[in-house]
C-alpha positions as CSV (number, residue, x, y, z in Angstrom):
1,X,0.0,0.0,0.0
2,X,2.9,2.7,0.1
3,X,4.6,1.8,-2.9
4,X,0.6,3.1,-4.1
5,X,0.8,6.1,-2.1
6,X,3.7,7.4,-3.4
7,X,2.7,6.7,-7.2
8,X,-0.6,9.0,-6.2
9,X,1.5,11.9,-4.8
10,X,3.7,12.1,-7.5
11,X,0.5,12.4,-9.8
12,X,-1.1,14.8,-7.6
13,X,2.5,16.7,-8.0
14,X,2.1,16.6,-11.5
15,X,-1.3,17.0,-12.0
16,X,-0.7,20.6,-9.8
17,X,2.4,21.8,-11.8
18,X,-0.3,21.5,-15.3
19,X,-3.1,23.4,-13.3
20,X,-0.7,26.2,-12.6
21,X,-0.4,26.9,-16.0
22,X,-4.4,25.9,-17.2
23,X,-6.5,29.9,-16.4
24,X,-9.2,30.5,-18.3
25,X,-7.3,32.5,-20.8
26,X,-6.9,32.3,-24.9
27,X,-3.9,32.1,-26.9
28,X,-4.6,33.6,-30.0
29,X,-1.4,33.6,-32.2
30,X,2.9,33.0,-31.9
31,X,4.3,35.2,-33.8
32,X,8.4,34.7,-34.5
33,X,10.5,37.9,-36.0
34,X,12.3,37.0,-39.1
35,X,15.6,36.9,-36.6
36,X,14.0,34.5,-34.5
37,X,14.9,36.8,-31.5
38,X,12.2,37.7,-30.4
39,X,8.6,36.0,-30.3
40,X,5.4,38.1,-29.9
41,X,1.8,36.0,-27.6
42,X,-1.0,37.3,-27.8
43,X,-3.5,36.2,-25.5
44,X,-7.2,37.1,-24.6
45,X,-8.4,37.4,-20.9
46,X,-11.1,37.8,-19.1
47,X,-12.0,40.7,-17.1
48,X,-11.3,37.8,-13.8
49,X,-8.4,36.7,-14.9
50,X,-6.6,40.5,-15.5
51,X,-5.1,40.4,-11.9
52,X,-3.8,36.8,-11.9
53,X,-2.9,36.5,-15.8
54,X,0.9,37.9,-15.7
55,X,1.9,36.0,-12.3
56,X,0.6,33.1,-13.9
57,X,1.9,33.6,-17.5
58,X,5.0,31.2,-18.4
59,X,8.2,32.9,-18.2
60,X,10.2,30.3,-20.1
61,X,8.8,28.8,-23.8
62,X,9.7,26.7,-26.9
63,X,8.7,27.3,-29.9
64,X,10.0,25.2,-33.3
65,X,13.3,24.1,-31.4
66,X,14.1,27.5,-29.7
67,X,13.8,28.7,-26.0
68,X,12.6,32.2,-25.1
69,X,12.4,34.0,-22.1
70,X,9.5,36.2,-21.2
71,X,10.3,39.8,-21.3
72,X,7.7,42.4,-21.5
73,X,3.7,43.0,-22.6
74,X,1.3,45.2,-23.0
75,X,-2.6,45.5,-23.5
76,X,-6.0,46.6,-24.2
77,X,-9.0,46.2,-24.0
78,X,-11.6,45.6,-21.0
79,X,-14.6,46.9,-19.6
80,X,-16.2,49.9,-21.8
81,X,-19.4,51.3,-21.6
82,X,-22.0,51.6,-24.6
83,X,-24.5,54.4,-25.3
84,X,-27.7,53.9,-27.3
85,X,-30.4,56.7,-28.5
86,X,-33.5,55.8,-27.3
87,X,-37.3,57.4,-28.4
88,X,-40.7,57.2,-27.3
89,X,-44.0,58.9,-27.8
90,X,-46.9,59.4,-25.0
91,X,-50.6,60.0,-25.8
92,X,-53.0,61.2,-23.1
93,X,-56.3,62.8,-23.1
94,X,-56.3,66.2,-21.7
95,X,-59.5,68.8,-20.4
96,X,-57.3,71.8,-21.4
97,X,-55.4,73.3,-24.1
98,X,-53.2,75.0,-22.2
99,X,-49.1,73.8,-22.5
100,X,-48.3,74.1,-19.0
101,X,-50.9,71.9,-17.7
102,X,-50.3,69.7,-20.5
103,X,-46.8,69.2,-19.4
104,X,-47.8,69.2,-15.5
105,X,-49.9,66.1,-16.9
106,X,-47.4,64.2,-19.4
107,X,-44.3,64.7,-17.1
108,X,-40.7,65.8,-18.4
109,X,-39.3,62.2,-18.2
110,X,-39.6,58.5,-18.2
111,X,-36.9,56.0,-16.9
112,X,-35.7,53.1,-19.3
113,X,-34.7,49.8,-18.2
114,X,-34.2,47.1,-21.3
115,X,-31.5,44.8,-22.5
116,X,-29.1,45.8,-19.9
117,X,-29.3,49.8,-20.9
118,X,-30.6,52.4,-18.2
119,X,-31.2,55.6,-18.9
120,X,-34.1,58.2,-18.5
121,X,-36.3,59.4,-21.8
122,X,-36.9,63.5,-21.3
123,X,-39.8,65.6,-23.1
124,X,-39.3,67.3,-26.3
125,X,-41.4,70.3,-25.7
126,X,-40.9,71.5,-29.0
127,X,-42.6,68.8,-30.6
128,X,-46.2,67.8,-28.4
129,X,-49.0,67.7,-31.4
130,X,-52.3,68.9,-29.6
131,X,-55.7,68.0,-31.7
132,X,-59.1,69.2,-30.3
133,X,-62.0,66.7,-29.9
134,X,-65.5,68.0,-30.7
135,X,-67.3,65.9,-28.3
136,X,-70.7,66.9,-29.4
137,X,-73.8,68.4,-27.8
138,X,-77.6,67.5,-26.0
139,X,-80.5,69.7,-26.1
140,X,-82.6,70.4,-22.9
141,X,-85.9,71.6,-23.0
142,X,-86.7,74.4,-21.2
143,X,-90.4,75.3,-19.9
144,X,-92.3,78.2,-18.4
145,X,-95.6,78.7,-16.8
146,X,-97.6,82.2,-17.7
147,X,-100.9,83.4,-16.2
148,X,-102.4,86.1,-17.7
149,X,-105.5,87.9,-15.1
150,X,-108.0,90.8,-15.7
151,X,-108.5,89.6,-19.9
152,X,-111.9,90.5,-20.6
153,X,-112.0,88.0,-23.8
154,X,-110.9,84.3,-24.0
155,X,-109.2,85.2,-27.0
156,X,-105.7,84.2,-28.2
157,X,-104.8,87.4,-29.8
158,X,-104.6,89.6,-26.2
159,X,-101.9,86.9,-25.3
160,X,-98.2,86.6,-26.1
161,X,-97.4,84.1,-28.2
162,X,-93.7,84.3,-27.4
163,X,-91.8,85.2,-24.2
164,X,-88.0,85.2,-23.1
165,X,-86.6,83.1,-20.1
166,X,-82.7,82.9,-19.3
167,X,-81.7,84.7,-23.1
168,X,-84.1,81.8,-24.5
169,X,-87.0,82.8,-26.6
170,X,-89.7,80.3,-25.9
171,X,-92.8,79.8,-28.0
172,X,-96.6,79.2,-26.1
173,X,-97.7,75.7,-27.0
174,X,-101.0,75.7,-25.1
175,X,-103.3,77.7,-23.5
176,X,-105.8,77.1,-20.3
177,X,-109.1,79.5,-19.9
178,X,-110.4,79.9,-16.8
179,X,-113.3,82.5,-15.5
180,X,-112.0,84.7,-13.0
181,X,-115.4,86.7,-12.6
182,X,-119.3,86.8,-14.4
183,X,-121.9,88.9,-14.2
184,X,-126.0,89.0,-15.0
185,X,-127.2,90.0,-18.8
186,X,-130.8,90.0,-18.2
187,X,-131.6,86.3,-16.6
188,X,-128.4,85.0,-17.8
189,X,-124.6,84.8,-15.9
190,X,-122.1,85.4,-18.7
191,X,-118.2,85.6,-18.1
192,X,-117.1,89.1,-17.4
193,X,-113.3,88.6,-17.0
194,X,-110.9,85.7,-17.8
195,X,-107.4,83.9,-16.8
196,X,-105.7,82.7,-19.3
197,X,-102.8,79.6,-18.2
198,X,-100.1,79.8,-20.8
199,X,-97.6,77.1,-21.5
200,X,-94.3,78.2,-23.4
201,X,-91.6,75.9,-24.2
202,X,-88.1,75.6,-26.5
203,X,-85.2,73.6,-26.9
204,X,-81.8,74.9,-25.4
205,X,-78.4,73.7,-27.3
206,X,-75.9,72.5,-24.6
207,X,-72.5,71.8,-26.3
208,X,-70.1,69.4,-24.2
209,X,-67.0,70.6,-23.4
210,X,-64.2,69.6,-25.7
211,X,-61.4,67.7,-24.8
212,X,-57.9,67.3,-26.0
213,X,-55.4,64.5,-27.7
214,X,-52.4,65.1,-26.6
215,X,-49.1,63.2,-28.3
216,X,-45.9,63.7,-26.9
217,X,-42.3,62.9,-27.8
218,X,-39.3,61.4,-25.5
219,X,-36.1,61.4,-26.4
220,X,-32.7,60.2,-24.8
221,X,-29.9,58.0,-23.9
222,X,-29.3,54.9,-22.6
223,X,-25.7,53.1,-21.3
224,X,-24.9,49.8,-20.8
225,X,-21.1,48.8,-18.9
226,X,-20.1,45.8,-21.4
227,X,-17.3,43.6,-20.0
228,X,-14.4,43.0,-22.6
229,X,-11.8,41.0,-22.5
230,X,-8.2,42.4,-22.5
231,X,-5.7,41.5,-25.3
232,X,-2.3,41.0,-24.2
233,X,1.0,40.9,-26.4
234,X,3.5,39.4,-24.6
235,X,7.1,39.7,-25.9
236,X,9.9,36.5,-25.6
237,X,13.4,37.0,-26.4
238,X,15.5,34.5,-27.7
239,X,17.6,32.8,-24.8
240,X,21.2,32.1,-26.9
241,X,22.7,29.0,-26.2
242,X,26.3,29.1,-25.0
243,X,28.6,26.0,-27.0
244,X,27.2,23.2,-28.8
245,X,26.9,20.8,-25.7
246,X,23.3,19.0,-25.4
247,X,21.9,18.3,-22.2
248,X,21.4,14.5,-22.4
249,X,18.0,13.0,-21.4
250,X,17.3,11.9,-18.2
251,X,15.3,9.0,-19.1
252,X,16.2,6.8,-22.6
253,X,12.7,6.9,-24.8
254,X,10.5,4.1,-24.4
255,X,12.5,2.0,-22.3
256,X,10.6,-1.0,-20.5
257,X,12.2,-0.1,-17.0
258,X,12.0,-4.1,-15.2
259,X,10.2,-4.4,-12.1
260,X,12.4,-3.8,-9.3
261,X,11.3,-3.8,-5.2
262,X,11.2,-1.0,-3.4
263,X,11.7,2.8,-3.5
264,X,14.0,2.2,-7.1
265,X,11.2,0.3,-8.6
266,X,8.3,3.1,-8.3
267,X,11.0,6.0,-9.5
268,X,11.8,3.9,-12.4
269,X,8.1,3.1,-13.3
270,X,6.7,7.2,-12.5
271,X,9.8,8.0,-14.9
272,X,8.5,5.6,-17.4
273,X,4.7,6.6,-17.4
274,X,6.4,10.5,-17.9
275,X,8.9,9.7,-20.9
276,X,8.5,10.9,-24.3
277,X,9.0,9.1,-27.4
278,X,7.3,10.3,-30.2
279,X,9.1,13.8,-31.8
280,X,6.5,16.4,-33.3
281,X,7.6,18.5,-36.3
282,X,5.7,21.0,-38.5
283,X,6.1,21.8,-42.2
284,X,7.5,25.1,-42.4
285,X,9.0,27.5,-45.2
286,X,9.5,24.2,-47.0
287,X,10.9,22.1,-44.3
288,X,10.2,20.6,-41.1
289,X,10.8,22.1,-38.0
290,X,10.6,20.7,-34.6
291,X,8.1,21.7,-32.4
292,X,8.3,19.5,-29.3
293,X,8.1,15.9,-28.1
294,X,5.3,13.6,-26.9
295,X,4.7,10.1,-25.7
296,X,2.3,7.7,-27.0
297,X,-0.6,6.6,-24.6
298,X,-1.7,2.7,-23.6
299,X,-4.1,2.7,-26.2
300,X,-1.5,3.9,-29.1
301,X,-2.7,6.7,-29.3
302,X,-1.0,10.1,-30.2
303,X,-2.7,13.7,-29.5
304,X,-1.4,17.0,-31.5
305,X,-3.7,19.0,-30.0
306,X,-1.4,21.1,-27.9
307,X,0.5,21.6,-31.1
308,X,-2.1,23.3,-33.2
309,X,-1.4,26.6,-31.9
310,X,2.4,26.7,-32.9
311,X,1.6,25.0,-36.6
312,X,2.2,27.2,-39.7
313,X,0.5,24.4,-42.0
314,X,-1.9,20.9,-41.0
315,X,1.1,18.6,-42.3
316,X,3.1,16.8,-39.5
317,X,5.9,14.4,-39.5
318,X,6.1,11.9,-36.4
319,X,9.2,10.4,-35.4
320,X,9.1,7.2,-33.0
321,X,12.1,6.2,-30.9
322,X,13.6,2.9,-31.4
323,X,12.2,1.2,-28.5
324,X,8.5,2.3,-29.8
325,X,9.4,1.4,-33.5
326,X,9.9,-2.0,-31.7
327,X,7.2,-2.3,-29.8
328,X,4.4,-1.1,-32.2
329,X,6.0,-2.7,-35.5
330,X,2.6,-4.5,-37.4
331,X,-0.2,-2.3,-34.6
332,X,-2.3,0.3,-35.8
333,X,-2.2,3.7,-33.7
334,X,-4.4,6.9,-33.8
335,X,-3.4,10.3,-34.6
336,X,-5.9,13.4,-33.1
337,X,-5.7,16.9,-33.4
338,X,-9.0,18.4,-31.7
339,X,-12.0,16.1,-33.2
340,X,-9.8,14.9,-36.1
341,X,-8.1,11.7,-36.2
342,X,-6.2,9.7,-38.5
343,X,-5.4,5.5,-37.6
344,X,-2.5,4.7,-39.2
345,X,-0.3,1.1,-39.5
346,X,3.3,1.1,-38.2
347,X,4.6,-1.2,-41.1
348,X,8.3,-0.1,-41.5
349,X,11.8,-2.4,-41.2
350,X,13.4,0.5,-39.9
351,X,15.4,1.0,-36.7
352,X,13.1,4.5,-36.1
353,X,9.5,4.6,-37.8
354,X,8.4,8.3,-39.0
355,X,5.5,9.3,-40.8
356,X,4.2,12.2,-42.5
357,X,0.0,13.1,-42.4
358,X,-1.9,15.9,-42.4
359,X,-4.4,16.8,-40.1
């Protein structure tokens, strides 16, 4: 059980030195002067990741064969705020005519809230269209009650056949006789005076009071803060290397390490699980160019995708080691690069097996 606890911190060692480096960042484009001295990043980040990004950023790179050292950057970008015009109308019904109660009644603004955007919609008192609505009239009818006393005939030409009440002229539509006194003609009683109960009646216009439509313009501005994210151009200078001398390999590619007890036997297997033995090159300007080495997993197969960044074209050349030429001589294996993937047989005589594909 230790030999298995060790294997697990060595992983979780591993697996934290590739977290460092994995933010939630872009990497948009490596760009190499014609020199090669210098090589230009650029990344995007996210507003989050602006305090964290350079502290995290890799100080030490290689790209097609060569090692740079980070040395300087600068960027743009983030939040920025975005302005919109905004219009509205407002209709409303209004007892007057008059502007400043109109206004009092519309009110000079109106908040906005859509989308994001704030902002506030003000009056354009220079443009509120007013349009009078005739609403129409009834007609009342308007009556008066006249007695006329002391009329020695019963006749309707000693009575007025018009009379005046409130301004309105109002015609007599019926007439009531009654005797007021008689007296004796010989043995007869005959009328001597009469009251005469007029009725006069006419129609009186009343107009309703007009009202008012009332359509108003608003007009403004409205913001939004939109979060960008910041572009960075890192700069890498060209780390020269001093004599010819190559720093051997730690571990030989691909060897099958024997099982050996104790503390030996795990350092040679973690070193094995760790070795690379498949080397990566790009077609460039013509030629290949190395771009970095891999290792092939259990199940033979080989990812590019951390490659795909650095490539100028899709066309790779894979070179095994020895001890994997060996090993997979007659097997199929399986190139990917992202969701493409290309199986390919190792059928070679060869000491080393290399292949060309594009992908």
């Amino acid at each position: 059980m230790q030999w298995i606890k060790r294997i697990l911190v060595v992983f979780s060692f591993y697996i934290l030195l590739t977290a460092s480096s994995c933010f939630a960042v872009t990497l948009e484009a490596t760009n190499i002067t014609e020199d090669k001295l210098s090589c230009y990043r650029i990344y995007i980040v996210p507003e989050v990741e602006k305090n964290t990004f350079v502290d995290n950023l890799e100080k030490e790179i290689e790209v097609f064969g060569d090692n740079y050292t980070f040395d300087s950057y600068t960027y743009e970008g983030g939040t920025t705020t975005d302005s919109i015009d905004i219009t509205t109308t407002k209709k409303i019904t209004s007892k007057t005519n008059n502007l400043e109660d109109i206004i009092k009644h519309l009110g000079t603004s109106i908040n906005y809230e859509k989308d994001g955007y704030t902002g506030e919609y003000l009056l354009n008192t220079q443009n509120i269209q007013i349009v009078t609505n005739n609403n129409g009239f009834r007609e009342d009818l308007i009556e008066e009650t006249i007695n006329y006393t002391g009329l020695e005939r019963n006749d309707l030409d000693f009575i007025p056949k018009q009379t005046v009440k409130d301004g309105l002229t109002l015609d007599l539509l019926n007439v009531e006789w009654e005797v007021e006194t008689t007296k004796m003609i010989g043995e007869y009683e005959v009328a001597n005076l009469y009251t005469a109960k007029c009725y006069y009646a006419g129609k009186q216009r009343i107009d309703y009071p007009d009202t008012y439509s009332v359509t108003a313009e608003y007009i403004g501005t409205a913001t939004k803060e939109i979060e960008n994210p910041y572009t960075y151009k890192v700069k890498y200078i060209k780390i020269e290397e001093k004599g010819s001398e190559q720093v051997p390999e730690v571990v030989k590619e691909n060897n099958l390490f024997p099982i050996v007890g104790g503390t030996t036997g795990i350092i040679l297997i973690i070193l094995f699980l760790f070795s690379k033995n498949v080397t990566v090159y790009n077609y460039r300007n013509g030629k290949y160019v190395k771009v970095g080495k891999t290792r092939i997993h259990r199940n033979n197969k080989i990812s590019l995708t951390r490659y795909s960044f650095l490539e100028t074209t899709n066309k790779y050349k894979l070179e095994f080691s020895k001890k994997l030429t060996s090993k997979l001589k007659g097997k199929m294996i399986t190139i990917s690069k992202g969701n493409q993937k290309v199986k390919v047989l190792v059928n070679t005589n060869n000491e080393k097996y290399s292949i060309e594909t594009r992908i």
